[in-house]
C-alpha positions in Angstrom: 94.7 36.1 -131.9 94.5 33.5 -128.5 91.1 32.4 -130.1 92.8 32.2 -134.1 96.0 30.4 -133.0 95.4 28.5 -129.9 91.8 27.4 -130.5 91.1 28.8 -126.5 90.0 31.7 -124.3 91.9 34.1 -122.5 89.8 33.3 -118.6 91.7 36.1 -116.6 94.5 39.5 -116.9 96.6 39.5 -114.8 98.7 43.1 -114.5 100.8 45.0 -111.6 97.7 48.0 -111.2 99.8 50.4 -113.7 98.4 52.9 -115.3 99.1 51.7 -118.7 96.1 49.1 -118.7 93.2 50.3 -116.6 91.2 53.0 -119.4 87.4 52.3 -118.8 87.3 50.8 -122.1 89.8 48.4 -121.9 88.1 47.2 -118.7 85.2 47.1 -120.3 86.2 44.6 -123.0 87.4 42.4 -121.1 84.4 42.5 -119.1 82.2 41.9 -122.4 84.9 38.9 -122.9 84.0 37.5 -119.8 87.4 37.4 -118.9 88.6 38.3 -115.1 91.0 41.1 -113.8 93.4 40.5 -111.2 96.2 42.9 -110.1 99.0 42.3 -108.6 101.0 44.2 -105.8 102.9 46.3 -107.7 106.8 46.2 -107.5 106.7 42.9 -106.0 108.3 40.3 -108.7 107.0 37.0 -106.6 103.6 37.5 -107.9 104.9 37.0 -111.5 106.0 33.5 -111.6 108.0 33.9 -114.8 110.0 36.9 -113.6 110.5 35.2 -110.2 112.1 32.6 -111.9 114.5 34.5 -113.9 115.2 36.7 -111.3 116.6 33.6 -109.0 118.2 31.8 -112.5 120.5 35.2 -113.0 121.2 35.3 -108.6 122.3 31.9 -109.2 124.7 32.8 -112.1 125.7 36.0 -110.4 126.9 34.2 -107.4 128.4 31.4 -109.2 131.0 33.5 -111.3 
């Protein structure tokens, strides 16, 4: 779909080491793709830039009203 819509390739997956996406075969596809697999910590929202940033939008607001 990336390739279809975008006209580019996905270079790396990024996930928080949950269960959900490390079957052998999954990893291996991505492997055939060429594409890299990172992990982050998981539990820890700073490594996810877009749920860092809604995290301190909604402190903000909280603290506001």
């Amino acid at each position: 779909m990336v390739k279809n819509q975008y006209n580019t390739n996905i270079v790396e997956w990024m996930s928080d080491a949950g269960g959900e996406y490390k079957s052998k075969t999954f990893l291996d596809m991505l492997g055939n793709e060429g594409i890299k697999v990172s992990q982050s910590i998981p539990y820890i929202h700073q490594q996810n830039r877009r749920a860092e940033r809604l995290i301190r939008t909604l402190t903000k607001k909280a603290e506001t009203m």
